[in-house]
ZATOR-179589 format. One record per atom (N, C-alpha, C): x, y, z. Coordinates in steps of 0.02 Angstrom, whole numbers, padded with zeros to 5 digits, always signed. Each point is the difference from the previous one (the first is absolute). Layout:
N
XYZ
...
// end
This chain:
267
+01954+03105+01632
-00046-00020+00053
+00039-00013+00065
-00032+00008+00052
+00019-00003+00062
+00036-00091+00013
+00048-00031+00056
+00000-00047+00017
-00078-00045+00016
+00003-00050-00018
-00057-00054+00017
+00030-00035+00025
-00057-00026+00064
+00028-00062+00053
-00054-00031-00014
+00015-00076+00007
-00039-00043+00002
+00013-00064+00064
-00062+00008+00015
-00017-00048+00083
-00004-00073-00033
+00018-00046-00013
-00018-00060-00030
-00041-00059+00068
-00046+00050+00023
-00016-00066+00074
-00027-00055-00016
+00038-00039+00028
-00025-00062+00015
-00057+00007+00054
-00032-00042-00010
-00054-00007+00039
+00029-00028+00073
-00033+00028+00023
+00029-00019+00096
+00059+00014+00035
+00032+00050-00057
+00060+00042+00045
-00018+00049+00014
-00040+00037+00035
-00007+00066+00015
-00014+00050-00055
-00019-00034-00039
-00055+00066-00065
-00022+00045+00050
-00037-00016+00024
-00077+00056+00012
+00040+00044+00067
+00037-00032+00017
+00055+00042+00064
+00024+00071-00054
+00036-00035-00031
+00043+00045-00045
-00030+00048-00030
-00041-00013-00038
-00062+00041-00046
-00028+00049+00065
-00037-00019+00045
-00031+00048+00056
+00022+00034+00036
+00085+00003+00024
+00025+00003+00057
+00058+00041-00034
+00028-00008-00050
+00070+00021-00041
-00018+00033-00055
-00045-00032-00077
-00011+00039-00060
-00054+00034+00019
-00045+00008+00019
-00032+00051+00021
+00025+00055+00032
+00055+00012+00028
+00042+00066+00038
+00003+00015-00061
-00037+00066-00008
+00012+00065-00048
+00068+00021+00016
+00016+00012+00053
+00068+00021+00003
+00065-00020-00047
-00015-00072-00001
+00060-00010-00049
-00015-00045-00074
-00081-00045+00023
-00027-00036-00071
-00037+00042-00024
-00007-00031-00071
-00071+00013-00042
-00012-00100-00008
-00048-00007+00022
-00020-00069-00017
-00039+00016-00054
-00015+00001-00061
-00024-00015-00067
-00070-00015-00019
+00018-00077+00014
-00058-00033-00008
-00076-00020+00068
-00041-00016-00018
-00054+00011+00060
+00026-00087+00047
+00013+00010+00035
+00017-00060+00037
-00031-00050+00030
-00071+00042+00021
-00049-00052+00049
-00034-00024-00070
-00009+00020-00044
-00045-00031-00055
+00040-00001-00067
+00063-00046+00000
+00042+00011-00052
-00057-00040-00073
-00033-00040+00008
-00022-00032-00041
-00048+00023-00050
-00037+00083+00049
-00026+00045-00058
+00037+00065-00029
+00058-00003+00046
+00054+00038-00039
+00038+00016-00063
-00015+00039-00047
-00014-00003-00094
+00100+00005+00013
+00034-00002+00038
+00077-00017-00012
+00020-00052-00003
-00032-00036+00075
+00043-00067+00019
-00036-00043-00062
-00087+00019-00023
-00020-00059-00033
+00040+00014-00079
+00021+00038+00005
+00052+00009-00059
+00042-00032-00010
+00035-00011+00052
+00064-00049+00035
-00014-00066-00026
-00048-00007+00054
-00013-00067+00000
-00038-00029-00062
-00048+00027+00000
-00060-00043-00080
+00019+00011-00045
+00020+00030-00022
+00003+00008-00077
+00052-00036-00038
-00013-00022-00049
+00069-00068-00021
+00060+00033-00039
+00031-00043+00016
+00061+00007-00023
+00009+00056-00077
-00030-00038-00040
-00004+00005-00058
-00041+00083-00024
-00050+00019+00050
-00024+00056+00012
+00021+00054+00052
+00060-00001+00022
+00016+00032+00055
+00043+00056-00053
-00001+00058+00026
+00036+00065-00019
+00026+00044+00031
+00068+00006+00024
+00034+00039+00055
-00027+00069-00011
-00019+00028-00052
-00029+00071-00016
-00043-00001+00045
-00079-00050-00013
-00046+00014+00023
+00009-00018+00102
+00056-00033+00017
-00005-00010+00075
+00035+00079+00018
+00046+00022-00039
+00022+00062+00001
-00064+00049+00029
-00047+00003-00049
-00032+00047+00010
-00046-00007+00035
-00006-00074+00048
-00034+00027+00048
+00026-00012+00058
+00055+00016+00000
+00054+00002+00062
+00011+00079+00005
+00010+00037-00061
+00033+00070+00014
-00041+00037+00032
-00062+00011-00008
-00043+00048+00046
+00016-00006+00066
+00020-00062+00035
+00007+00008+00061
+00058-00012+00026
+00050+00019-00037
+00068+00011+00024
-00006+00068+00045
+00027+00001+00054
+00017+00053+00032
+00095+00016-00003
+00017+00070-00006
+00070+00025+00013
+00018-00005+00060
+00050-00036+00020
+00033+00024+00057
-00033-00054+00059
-00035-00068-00033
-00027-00045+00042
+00034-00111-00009
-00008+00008+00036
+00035-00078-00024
-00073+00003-00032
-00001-00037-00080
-00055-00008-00033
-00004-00095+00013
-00039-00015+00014
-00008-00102+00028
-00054-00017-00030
+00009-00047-00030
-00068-00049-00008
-00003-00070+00033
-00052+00008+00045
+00021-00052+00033
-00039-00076-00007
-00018-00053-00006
-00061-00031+00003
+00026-00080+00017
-00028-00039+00029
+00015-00074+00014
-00004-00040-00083
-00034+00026-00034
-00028-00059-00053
+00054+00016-00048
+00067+00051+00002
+00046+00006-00035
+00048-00063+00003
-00012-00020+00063
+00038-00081-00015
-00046-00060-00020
-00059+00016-00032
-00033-00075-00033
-00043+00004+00073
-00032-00064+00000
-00043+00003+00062
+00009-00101+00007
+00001-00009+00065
+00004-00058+00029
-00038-00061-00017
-00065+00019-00015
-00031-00043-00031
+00014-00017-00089
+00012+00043-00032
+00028-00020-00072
+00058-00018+00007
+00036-00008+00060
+00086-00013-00026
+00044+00052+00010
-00016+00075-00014
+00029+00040-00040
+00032-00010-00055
-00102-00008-00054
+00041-00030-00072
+00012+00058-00044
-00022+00057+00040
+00019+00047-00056
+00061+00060+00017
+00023-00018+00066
+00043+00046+00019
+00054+00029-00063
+00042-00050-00003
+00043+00015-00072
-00026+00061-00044
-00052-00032-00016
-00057+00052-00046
-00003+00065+00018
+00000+00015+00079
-00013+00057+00024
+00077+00040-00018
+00027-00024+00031
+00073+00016+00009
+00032+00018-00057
-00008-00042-00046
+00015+00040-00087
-00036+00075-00013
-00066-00008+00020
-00024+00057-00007
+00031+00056+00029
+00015+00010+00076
+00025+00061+00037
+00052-00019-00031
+00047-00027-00033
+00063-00007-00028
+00007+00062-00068
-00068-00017-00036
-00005+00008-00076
+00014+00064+00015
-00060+00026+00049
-00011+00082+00009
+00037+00010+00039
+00022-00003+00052
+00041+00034+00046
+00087-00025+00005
+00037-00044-00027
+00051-00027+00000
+00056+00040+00042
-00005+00066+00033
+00042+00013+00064
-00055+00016+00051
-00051-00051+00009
-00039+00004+00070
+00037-00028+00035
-00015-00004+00081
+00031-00003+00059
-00070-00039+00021
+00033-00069+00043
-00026-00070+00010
-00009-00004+00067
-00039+00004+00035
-00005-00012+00071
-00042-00084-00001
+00039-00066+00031
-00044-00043+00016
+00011-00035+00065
-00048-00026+00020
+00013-00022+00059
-00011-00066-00010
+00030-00044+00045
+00031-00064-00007
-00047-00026+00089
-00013-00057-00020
-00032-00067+00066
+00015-00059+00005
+00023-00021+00049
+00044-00102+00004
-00072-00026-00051
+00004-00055-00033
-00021-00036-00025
-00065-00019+00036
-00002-00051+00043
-00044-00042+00031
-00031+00065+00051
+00012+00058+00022
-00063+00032+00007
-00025+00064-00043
+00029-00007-00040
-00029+00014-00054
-00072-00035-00043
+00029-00063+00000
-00051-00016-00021
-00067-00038+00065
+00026+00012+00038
-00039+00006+00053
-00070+00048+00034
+00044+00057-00027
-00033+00071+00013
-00034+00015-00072
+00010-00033-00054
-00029+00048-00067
-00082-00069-00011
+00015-00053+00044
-00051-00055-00011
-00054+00034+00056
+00012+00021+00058
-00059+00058+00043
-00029+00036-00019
+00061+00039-00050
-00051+00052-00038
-00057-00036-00041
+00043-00012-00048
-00048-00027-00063
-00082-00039+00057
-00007-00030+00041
-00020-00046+00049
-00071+00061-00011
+00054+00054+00038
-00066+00074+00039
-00031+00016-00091
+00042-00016-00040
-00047+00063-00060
-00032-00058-00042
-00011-00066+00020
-00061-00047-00039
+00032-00060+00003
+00057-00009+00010
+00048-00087-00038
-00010-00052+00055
-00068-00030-00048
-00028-00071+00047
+00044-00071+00009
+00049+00004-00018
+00051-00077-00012
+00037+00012+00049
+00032-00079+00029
+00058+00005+00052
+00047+00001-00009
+00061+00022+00045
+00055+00027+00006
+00044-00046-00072
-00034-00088+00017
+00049-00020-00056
+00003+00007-00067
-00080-00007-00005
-00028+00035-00061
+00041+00059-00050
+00006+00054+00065
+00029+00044-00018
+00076+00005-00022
+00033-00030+00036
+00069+00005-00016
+00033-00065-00046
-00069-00048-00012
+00035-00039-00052
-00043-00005-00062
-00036+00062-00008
-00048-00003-00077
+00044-00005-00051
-00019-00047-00051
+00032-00008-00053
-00033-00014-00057
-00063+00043-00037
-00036+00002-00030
+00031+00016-00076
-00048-00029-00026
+00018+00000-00109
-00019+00071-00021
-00070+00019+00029
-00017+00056-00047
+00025+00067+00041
+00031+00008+00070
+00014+00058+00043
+00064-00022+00023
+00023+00066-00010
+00081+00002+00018
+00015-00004+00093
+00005-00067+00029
+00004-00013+00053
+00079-00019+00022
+00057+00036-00005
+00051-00019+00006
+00030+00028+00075
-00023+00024+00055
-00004+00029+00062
+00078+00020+00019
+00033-00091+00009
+00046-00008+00016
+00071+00058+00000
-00003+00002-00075
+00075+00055-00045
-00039+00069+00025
-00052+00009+00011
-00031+00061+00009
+00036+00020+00067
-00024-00021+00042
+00006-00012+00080
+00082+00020+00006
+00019+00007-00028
+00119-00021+00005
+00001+00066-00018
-00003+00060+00033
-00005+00052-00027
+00072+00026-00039
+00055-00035+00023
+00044+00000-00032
-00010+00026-00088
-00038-00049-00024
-00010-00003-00068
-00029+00061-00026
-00046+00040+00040
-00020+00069-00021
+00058+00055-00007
+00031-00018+00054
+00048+00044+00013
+00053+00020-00042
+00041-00086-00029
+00022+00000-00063
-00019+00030-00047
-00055-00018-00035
-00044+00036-00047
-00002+00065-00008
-00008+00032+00038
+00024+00076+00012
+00059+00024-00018
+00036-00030+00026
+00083+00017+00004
+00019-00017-00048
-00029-00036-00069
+00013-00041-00048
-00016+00055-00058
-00052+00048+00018
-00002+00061-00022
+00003+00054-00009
+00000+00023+00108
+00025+00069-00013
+00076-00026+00050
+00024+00072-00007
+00061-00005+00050
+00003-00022+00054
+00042-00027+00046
+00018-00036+00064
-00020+00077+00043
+00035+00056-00026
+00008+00046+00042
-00097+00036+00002
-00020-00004-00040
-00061+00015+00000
-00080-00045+00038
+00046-00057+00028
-00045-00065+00040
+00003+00023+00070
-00054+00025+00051
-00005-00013+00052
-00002-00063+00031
+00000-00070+00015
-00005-00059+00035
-00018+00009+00091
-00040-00009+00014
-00010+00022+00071
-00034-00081+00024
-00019-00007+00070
-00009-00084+00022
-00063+00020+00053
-00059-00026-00021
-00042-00003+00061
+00017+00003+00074
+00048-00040+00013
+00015-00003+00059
+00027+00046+00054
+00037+00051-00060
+00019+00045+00029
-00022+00071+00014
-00053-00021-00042
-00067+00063+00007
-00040-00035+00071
+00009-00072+00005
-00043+00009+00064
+00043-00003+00048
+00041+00008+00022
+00050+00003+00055
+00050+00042+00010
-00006+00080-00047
+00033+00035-00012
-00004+00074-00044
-00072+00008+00002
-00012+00044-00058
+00051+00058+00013
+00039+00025+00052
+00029+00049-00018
+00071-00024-00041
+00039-00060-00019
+00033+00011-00041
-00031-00033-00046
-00062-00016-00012
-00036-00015-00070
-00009+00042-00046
-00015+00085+00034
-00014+00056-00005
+00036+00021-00038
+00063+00005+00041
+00061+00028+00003
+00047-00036-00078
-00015-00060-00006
+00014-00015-00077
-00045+00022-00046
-00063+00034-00004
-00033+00004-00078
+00042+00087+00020
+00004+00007+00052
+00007+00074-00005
+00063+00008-00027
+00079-00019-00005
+00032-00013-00029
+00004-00004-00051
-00040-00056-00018
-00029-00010-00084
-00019+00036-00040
-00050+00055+00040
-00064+00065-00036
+00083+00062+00004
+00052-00010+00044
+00013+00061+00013
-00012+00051+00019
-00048-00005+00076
-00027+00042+00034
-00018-00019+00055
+00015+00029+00037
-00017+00008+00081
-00076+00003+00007
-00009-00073+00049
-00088+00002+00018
-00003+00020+00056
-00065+00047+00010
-00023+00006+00078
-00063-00035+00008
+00018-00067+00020
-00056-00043+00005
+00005-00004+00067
-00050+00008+00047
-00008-00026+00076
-00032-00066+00003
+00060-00039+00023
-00004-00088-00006
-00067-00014+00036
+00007+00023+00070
-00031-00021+00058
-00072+00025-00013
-00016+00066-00026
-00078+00006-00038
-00042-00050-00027
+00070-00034-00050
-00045-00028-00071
+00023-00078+00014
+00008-00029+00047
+00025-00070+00033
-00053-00044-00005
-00055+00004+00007
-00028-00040+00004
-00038-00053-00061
-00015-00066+00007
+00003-00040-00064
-00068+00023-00039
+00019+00006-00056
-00056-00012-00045
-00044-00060-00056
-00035-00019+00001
-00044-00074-00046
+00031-00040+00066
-00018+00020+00044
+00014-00079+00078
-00029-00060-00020
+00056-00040-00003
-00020-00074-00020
-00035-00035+00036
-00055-00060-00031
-00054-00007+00038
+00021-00084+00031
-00041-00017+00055
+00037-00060+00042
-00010-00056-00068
+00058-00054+00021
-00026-00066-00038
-00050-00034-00007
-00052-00006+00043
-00052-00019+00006
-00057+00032-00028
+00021+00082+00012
-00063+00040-00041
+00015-00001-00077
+00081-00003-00015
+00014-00016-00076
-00054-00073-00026
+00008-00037+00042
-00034-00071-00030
-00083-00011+00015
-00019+00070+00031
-00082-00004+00025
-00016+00042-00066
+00050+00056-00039
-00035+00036-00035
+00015-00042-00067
+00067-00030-00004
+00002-00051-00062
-00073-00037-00029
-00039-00041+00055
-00052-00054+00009
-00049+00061-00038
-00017+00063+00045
-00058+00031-00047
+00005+00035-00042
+00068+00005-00017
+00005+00034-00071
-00026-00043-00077
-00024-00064+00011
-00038-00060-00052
-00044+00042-00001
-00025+00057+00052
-00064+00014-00005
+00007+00078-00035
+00057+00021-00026
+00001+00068-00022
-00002+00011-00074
+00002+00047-00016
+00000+00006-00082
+00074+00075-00001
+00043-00060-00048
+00055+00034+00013
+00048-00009-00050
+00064+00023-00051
+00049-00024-00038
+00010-00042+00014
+00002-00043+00071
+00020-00070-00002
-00052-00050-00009
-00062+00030+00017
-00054-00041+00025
-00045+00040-00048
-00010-00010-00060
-00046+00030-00063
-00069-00019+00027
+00006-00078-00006
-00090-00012+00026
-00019-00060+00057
+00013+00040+00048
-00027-00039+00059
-00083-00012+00002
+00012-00045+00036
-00087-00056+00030
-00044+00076+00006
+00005+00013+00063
-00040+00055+00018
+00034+00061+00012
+00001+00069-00007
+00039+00054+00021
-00017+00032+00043
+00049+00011+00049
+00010+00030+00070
+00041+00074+00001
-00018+00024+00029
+00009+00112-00003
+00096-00038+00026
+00032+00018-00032
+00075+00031+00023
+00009-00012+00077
-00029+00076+00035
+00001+00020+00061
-00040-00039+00059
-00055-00050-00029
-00029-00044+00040
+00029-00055-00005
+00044-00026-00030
+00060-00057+00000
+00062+00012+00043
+00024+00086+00009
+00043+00004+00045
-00063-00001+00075
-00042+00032+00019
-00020-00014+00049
-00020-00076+00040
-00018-00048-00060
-00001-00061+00028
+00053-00045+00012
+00043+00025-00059
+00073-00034+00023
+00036+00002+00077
-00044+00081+00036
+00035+00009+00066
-00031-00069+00045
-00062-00005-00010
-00051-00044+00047
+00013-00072-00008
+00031-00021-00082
-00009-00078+00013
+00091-00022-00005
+00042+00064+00017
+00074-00022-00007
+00042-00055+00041
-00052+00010+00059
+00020-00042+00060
+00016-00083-00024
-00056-00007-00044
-00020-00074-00032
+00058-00017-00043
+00052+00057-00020
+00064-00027-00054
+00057+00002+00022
+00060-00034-00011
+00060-00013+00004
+00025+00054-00001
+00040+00021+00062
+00049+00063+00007
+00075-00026-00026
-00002-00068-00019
+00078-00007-00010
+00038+00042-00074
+00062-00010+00018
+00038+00060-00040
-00014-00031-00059
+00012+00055-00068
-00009-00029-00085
+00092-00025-00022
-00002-00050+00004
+00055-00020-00026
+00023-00029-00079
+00054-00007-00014
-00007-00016-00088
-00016-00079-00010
+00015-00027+00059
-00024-00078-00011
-00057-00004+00042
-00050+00051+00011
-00067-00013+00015
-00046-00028-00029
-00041-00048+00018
-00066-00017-00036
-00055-00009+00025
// end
């Protein structure tokens, strides 16, 4: 079989940059798996759901090979390969054995974010897709029956290890948010190294930000009506409110909330 790369994104380093702007060039990727909707994707939910105990490198085999292309960087790319922010990343490990089991000379691309805006930026998100609790809430849950351990999550360090703990050093991309935003041409210029191939990516085309983070204030106008959504975080709210009519009112009553910054000793 052809080389396999694997994107391990973290959430809020430039996934959806990367995926839209880079694995999508036919020219030099095959991105794999369906990206905007990894969650009905019969690969990634392969990845991800299925337990331990039921997982079979045969069967992820075979539904990886149909869409190998020759002569293409073959990538799978997806954010939820590192666990997801709200569980902790309690199952990352889990994942990572898996592309281990089956693929054990894959090639590791991850990207790395400072700590404190990290968890800064992954508490916005969660904010926009239903998560009614505040900032402290969030970063100090410490629940019996749900794996709320944020903290070790957040140190991306520890993923990174983990990797390297399995496949080769030489087979780990490590790349740093920061330098994707203040530099994509030698951000570039390292996976391309990595892939062993010359990109013709035009920086200045594809520059501009993607998922634009929303003000502090509209974070904490849409927090307040998300009580009112029906959502993974929010199973059964009072009354339920449409998604898209919660972002529209959040624009109108944002004025009324605190623009100050999310800090780790906020309350």
């Amino acid at each position: 079989m052809e080389q396999i790369y694997f994107h391990i994104g973290f959430h809020k380093t430039g996934t959806t940059w990367l995926q839209n702007k880079l694995f999508l060039n036919t020219e030099h990727f095959n991105l794999i798996n369906n990206h905007t909707h990894p969650w009905n994707d019969e690969l990634m939910k392969y990845i991800i759901t299925t337990h331990t105990n039921d997982f079979e490198k045969d069967k992820l085999l075979e539904l990886i090979k149909p869409k190998i292309k020759k002569d293409k960087i073959n990538i799978i790319s997806a954010e939820r390969l590192s666990g997801h922010p709200y569980s902790a990343g309690n199952d990352i490990k889990l994942i990572a054995e898996k592309i281990y089991k089956t693929f054990p000379s894959a090639k590791i691309i991850i990207v790395t974010r400072d700590y404190d805006s990290f968890i800064i930026s992954t508490f916005k998100q969660i904010v926009k897709e239903g998560y009614p609790g505040s900032f402290q809430q969030y970063i100090n849950r410490n629940q019996w029956f749900f794996p709320t351990t944020p903290k070790h999550y957040f140190d991306h360090k520890n993923t990174v290890q983990l990797y390297k703990d399995l496949f080769n050093d030489q087979n780990i991309l490590e790349l740093n948010f920061n330098t994707f935003k203040s530099d994509k041409k030698i951000f570039l210029k390292s996976i391309s190294k990595f892939i062993e191939k010359e990109l013709n990516i035009n920086i200045t085309e594809h520059n501009h930000i993607v998922n634009k983070t929303y003000s502090n204030n509209r974070i904490r106008a849409i927090k307040f009506l998300n009580k009112f959504r029906k959502s993974e975080y929010n199973q059964y709210p009072i009354i339920i409110l449409n998604p898209k009519l919660i972002r529209r009112i959040s624009i109108l009553i944002s004025p009324f909330f605190s623009n100050k910054k999310f800090i780790l000793d906020d309350t």
